[in-house]
PALODO-694284 format. One record per residue: x, y, z of N, C-alpha, C in turn; residue in one letter. Coordinates in pm, whole numbers, plus 50000, padded with zeros to 5 digits. Layout:
XYZXYZXYZA ...
END
This chain:
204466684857021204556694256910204276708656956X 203526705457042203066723057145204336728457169X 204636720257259205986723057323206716731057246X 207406724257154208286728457062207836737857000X 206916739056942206416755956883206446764156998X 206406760857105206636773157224208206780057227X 208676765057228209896771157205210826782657142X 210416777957016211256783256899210446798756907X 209136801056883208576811656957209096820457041X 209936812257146210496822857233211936826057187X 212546820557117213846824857080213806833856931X 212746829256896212806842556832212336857056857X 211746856856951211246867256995212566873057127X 213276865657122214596869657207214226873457358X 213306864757387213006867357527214616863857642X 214676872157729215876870557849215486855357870X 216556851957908215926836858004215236827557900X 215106823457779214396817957754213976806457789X 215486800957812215316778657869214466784257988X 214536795458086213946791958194212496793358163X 211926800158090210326806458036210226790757964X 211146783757896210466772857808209986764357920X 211036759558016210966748558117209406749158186X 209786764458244208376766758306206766764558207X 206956769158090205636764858028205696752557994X 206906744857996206266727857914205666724558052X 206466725358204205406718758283204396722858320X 204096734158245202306735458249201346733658189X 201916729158033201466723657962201006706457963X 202506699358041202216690658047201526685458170X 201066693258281200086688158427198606693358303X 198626701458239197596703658140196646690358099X 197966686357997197626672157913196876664558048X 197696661658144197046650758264196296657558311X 195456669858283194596673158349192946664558333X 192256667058411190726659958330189916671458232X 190226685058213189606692358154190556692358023X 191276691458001191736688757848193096679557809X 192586673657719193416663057662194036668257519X 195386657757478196256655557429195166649657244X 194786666157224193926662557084194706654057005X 195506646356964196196638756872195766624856930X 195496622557045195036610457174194116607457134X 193136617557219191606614357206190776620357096X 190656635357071189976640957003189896635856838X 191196635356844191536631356660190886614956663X 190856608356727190126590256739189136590756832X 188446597856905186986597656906187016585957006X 188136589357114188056579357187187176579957301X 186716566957356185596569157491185886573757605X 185396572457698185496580557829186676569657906X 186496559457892187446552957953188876550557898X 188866555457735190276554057656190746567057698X 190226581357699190726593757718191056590057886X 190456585558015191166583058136191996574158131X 192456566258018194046552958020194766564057931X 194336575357887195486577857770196216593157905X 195316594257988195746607458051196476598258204X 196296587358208196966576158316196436579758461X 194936584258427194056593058571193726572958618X 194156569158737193336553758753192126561058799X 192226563458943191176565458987189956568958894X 189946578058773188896578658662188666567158629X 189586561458592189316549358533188486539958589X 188706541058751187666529558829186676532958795X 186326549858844185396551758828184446546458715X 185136554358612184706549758485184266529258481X 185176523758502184386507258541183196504158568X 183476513158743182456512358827180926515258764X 180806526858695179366531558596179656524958502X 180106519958424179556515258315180526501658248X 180586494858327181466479858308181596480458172X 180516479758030180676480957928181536487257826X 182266497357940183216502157868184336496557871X 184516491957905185946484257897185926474357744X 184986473957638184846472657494184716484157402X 184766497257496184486505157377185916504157296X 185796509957141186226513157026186096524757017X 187676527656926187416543856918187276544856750X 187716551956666187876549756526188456536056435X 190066540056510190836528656507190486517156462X 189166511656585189336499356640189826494156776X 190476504656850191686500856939190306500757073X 190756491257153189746490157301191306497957391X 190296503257517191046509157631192556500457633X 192306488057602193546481057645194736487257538X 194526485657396195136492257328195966503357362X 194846514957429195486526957479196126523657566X 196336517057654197156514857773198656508657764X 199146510557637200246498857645200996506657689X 201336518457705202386527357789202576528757932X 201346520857978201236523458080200946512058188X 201756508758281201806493858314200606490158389X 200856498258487199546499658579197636498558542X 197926507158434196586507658339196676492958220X 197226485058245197536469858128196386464958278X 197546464058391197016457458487195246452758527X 195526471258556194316471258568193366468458509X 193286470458355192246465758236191996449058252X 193536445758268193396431658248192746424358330X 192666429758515191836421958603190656425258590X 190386437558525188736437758527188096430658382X 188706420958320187796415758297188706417758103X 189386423258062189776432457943189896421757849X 189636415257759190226402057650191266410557586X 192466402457583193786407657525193556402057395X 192826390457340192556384057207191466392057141X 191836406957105191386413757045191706420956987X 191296425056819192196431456710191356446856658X 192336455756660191866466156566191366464256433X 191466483056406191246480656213192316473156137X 193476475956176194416467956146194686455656171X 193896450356251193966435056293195566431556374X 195496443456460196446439956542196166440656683X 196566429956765196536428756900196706440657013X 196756440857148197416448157210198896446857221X 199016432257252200366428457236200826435157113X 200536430556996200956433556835201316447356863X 200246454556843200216469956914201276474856962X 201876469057070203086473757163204446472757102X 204206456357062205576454156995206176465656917X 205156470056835205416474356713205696489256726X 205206495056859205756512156884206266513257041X 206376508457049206946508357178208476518057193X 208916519057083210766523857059209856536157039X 208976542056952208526556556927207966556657080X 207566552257170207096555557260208416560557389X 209116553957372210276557157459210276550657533X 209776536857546209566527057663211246522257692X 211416519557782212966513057803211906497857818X 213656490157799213246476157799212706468957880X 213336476558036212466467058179211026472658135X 210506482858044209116487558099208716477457995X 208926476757867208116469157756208556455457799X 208896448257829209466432457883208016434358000X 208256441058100207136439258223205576438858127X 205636449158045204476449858018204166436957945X 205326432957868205166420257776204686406257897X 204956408957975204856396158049203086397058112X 202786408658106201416408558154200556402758081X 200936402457985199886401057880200686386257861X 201366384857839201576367757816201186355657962X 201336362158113200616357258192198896354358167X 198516361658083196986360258008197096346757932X 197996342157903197766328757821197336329857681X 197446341257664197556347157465198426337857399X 198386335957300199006326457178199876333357176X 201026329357108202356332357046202276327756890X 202356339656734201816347756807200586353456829X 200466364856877199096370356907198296373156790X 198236371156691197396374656553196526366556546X 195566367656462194246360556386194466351556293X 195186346756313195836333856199194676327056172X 193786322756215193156310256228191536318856255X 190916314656127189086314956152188616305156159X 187286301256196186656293556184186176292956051X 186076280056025185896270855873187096273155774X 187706282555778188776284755687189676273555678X 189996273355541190266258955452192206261655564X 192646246955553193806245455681195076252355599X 195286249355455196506259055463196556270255423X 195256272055409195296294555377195526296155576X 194886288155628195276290355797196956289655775X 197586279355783198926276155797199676289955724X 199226293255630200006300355566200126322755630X 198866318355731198106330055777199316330755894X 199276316155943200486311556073202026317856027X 202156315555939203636317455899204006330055887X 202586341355810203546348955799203266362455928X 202416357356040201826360956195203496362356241X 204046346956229205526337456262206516349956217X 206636348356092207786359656079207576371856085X 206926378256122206646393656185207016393456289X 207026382456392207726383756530209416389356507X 210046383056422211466383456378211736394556320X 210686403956270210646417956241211256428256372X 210376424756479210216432256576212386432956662X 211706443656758213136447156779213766432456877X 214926430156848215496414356904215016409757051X 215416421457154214856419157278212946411857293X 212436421257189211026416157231210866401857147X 211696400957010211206386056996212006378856996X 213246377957099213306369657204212576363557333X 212066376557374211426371457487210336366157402X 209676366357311207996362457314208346347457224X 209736345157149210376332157111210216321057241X 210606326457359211106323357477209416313657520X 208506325357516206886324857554206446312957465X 206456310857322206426300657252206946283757257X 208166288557339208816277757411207906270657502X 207706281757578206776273257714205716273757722X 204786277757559203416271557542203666255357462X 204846253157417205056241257330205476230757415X 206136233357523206216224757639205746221957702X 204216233157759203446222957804202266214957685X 202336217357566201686210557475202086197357497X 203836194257487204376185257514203776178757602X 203946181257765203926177357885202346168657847X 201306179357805199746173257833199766162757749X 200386162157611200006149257525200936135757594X 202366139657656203066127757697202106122557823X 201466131457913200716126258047199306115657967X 198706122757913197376116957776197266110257667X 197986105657618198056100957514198796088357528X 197946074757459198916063557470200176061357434X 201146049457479201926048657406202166046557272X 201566042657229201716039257059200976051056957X 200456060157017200476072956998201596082856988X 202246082957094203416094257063204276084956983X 204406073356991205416067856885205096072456735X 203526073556696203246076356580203546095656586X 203486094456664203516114556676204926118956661X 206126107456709207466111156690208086118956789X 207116120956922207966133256981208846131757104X 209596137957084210996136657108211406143157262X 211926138457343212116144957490213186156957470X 214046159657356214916168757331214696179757298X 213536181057236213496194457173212596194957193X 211616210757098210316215157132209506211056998X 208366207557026207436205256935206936215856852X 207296212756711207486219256589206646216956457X 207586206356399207166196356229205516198456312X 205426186556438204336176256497203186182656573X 203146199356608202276204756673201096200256630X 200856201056480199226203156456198796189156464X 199436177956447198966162056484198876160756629X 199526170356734200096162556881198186170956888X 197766182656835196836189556855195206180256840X 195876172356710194446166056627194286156056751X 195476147156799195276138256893194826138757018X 194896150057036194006152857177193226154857188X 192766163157073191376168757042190696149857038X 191206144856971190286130556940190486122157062X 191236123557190190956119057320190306129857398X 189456134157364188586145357403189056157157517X 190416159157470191146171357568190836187657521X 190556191157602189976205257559191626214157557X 191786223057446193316225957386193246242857454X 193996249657556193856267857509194186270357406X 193896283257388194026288757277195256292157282X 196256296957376197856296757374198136283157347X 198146274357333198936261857279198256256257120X 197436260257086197146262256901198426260356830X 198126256356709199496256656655198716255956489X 199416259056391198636254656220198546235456233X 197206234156184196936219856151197996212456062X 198496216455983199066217555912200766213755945X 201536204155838202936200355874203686214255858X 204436222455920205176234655907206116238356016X 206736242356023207736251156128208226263756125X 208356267456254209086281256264210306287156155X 210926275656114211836280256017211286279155880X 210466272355819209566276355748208816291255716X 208336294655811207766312455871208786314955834X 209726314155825211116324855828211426324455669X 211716311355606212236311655520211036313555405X 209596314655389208796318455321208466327055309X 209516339355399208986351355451209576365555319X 210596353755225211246366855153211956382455182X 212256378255269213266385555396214416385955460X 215276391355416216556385055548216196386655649X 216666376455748216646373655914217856375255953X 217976381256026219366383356083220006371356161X 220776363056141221366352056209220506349556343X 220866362256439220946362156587219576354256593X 218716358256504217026353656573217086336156530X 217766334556393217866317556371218866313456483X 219786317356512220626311456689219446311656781X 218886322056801218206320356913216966306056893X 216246307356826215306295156778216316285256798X 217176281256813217686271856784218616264756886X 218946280356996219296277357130218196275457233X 217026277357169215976275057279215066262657247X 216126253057168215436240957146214486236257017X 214436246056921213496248756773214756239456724X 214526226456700215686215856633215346216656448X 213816220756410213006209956270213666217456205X 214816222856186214926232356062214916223455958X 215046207855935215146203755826213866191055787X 213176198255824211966187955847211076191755705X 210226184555635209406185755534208036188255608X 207436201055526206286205255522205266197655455X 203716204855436202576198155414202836199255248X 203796206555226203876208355062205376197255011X 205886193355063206936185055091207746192755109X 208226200055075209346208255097209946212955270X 211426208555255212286214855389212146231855376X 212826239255443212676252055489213466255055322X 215026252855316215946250155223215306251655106X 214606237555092214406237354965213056247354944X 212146251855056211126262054999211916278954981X 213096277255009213496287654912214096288454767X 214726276154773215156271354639214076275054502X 212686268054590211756268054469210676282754487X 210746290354586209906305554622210836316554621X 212226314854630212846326354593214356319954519X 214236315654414215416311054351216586317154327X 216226336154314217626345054313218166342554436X 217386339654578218496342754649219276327954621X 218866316554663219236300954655220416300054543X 220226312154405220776310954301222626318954381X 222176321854460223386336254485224216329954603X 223426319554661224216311254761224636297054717X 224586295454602225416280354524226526289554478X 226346301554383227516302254323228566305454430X 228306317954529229376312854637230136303954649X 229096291154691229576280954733230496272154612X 229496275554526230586267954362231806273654372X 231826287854420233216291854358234096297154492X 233516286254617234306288554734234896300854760X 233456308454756233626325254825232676322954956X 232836330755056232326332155159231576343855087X 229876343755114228736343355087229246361255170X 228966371655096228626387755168227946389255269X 227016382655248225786387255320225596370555450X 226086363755480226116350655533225256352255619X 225566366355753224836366855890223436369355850X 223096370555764221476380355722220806368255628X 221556357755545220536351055489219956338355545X 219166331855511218166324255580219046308455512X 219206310755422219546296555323221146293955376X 221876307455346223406299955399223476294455601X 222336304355638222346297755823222176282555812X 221236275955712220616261755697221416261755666X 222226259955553223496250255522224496244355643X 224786261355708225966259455791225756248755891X 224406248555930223716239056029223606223256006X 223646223855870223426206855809222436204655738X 221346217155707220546212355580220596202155491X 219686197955485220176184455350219846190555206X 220626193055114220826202255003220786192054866X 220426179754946219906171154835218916168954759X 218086179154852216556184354792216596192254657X 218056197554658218066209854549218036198454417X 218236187554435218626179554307217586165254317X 216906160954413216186150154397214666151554364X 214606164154418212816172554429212686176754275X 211906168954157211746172854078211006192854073X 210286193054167209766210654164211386219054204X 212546212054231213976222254233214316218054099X 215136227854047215556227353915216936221153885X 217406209453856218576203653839219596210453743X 218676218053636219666224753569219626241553619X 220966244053672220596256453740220656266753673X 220926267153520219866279053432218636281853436X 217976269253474216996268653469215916275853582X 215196283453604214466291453727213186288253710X 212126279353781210936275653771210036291153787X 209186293753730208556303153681207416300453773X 206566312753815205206313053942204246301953892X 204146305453782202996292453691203566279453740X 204646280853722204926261953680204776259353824X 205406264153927204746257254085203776258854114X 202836270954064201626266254097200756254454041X 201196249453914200656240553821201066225853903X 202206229153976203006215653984201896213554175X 201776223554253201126222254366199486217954347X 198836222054234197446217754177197646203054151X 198716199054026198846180154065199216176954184X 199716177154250199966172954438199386172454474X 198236182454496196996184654583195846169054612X 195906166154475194906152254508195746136354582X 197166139854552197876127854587198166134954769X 198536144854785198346144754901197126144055009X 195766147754926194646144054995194296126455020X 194926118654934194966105254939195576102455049X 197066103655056197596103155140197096104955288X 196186118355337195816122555463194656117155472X 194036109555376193146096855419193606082455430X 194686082155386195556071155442195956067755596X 196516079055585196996085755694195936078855856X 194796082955827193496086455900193126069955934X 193186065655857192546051055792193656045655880X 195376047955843195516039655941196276038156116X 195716052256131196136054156309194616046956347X 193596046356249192126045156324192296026156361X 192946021456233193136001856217194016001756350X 195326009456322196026007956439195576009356605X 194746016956603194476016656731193276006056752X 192576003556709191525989956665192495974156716X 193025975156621193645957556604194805964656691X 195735965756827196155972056909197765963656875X 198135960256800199265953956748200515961056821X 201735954056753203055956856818203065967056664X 204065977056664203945983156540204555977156407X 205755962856461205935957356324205255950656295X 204415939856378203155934256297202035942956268X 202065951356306200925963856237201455960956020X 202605969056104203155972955933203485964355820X 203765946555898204415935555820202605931255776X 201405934055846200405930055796199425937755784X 198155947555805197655952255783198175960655710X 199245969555724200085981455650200245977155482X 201265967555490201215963755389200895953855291X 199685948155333198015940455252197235958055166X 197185970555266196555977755191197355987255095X 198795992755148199175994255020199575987854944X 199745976254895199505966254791198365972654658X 197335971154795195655976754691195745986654641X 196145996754751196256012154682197316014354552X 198226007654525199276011954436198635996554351X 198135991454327197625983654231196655992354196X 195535999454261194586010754159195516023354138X 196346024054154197206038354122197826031653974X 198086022653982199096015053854200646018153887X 201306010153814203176016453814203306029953791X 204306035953830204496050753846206036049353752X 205616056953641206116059053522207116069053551X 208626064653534209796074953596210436077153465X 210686092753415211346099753339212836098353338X 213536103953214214816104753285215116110053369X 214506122553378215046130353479214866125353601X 213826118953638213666111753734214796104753817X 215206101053680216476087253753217506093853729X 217866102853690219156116353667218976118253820X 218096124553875218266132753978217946119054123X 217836111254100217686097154184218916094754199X 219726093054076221096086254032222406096654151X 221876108754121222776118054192222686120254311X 221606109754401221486109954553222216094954563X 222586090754505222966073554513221766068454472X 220566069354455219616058754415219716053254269X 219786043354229219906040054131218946030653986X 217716038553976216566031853952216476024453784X 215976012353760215996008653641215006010653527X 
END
């Protein structure tokens, strides 16, 4: 901003030569800024940054050792912000480096509760970084073994799906960012989920991953937070880069709860790098599909009539619901899932799903003690899995749906049964 007021300064004052008088004062201005006697007040002065953030923001190393060398502790200072030295350094590769071998935790958040990584993603284009510089820098920090992504999703004691839901929308902020970077950090997610993979297939019995479902084809998705619980309960200690929500959910979930268009390219990419669950049911039952159907019904409403009236959809590359279709969504949800609305005048109102997720809540807590109850029999009585299921399995739900009583089906019930082929009496 100096600069430029120098400028204009000199042309109005009609100095001879001016480009040559400007040239000459910006580079004295700017060996200035890198000087150690005065800094870039918008840097340091205005955020009250420490001795070691003002030597990463002026890119002096040698200060910087110094600075180490006396007082190791700094490498935590905070400036106003929130932001640690590392923060300040994302411009600067050398100074990532360096922070990072001496010791720097990259799993650390500002006032804003954003990462260094987060941090970078997010200004890196105002910074003027070209892509080899923000990619290199991206990789430094993901050689750290940081989560994908890098946010605070997850506290301790916090109830699992205010976590899950903390996950999702961490998840679609990556898809915000400019394509190059969340590709590559899509890419990084890949090969923390593969070796999640790798450690539970080496650890875990066989009749374990059979119950876990996981699959040599693709990357672990729906099944992270179970492949997670199961290791944890063969006493495998988990990093914190391979975490995932406890919770049944997927990446396309994050996306499609996000109330956002996604631009195609990022659902191709998920999807060329092995992200298969797009049609998998969540902890709330719902596929990706149908959690837009029932969380954003204008759009769901705007991609049937299309389809009713065999128009190619305006907006196709940008929405989340017509990419699932094109893919094979199962769109039978829109009509069998009593919480989707069969009559499509009809638009379920914020109340009524929340009313309808408050009754669920106790039948799905049944369920995840079911659940519990019987991987614990199963692994006990060490059975083949059809005599598991032809006898213990089903002796107890017998019991359980004898104290539940018959389950009393509406018409609508068997309307919207009837219209999947089921045909109930």
């Amino acid at each position: 901003m100096a600069i430029k007021r120098l400028h204009l300064s000199l042309l109005r004052k009609g100095e001879k030569d001016s480009e040559r008088l400007y040239e000459s004062a910006r580079s004295t201005l700017l060996r200035l800024f890198r000087s150690k006697d005065a800094l870039p007040t918008d840097i340091n002065d205005r955020f009250s940054n420490g001795r070691l953030s003002q030597a990463i923001a002026r890119q002096d190393e040698s200060e910087c050792r110094e600075v180490l060398y006396r007082d190791a502790a700094s490498i935590n200072e905070r400036n106003q912000l929130g932001q640690t030295p590392l923060h300040i350094s994302i411009i600067w590769a050398a100074g990532i480096a360096m922070l990072l071998d001496a010791g720097s935790d990259p799993y650390v958040f500002d006032s804003m509760g954003r990462s260094p990584l987060t941090y970078m993603c997010h200004t890196f284009r105002t910074r003027h970084l070209s892509e080899t510089q923000v990619l290199g820098a991206l990789d430094l920090f993901l050689d750290q073994d940081i989560p994908v992504p890098c946010e605070a999703w997850s506290c301790k004691g916090e109830d699992d799906s205010m976590a899950t839901e903390r996950w999702r929308g961490a998840m679609a902020r990556i898809f915000h960012l400019d394509p190059i970077v969340s590709k590559h950090l899509v890419r990084a997610l890949k090969a923390r989920r593969g070796r999640l993979h790798t450690t539970a297939l080496q650890v875990l019995p066989v009749h374990t991953l059979e119950l876990l479902n996981i699959a040599s084809y693709n990357v672990p998705d729906i099944n992270v937070g179970a492949i997670c619980a199961s290791l944890r309960q063969f006493g495998i200690m988990i990093p914190r880069a391979l975490w995932g929500p406890s919770l049944q959910t997927t990446v396309y979930h994050a996306i499609a709860s996000a109330r956002s268009a996604a631009p195609s390219m990022h659902l191709d990419t998920l999807y060329e790098l092995d992200f298969r669950d797009f049609d998998e049911v969540d902890h709330n039952g719902l596929s990706p599909l149908a959690g837009i159907a029932v969380m954003q019904p204008w759009e769901w409403q705007t991609v049937m009539d299309y389809r009713i009236n065999d128009v190619q959809h305006p907006q196709s590359d940008l929405d989340v619901a017509s990419w699932l279709i094109r893919k094979g969504a199962d769109m039978t949800l829109s009509t069998s899932d009593p919480r989707l609305c069969s009559d499509r005048q009809h638009i379920l109102e914020p109340g009524e799903v929340q009313e309808i997720g408050e009754e669920e809540r106790y039948t799905i807590a049944q369920l995840e003690i079911l659940m519990t109850e019987f991987e614990m029999k199963y692994e006990e009585l060490a059975l083949k899995i059809e005599d598991f299921l032809v006898g213990y399995w089903d002796e107890r739900m017998i019991e359980v749906l004898a104290v539940a009583g018959p389950l009393e089906l509406v018409e609508s019930h068997k309307e919207a049964a009837a219209k999947i082929g089921v045909f109930l009496s």
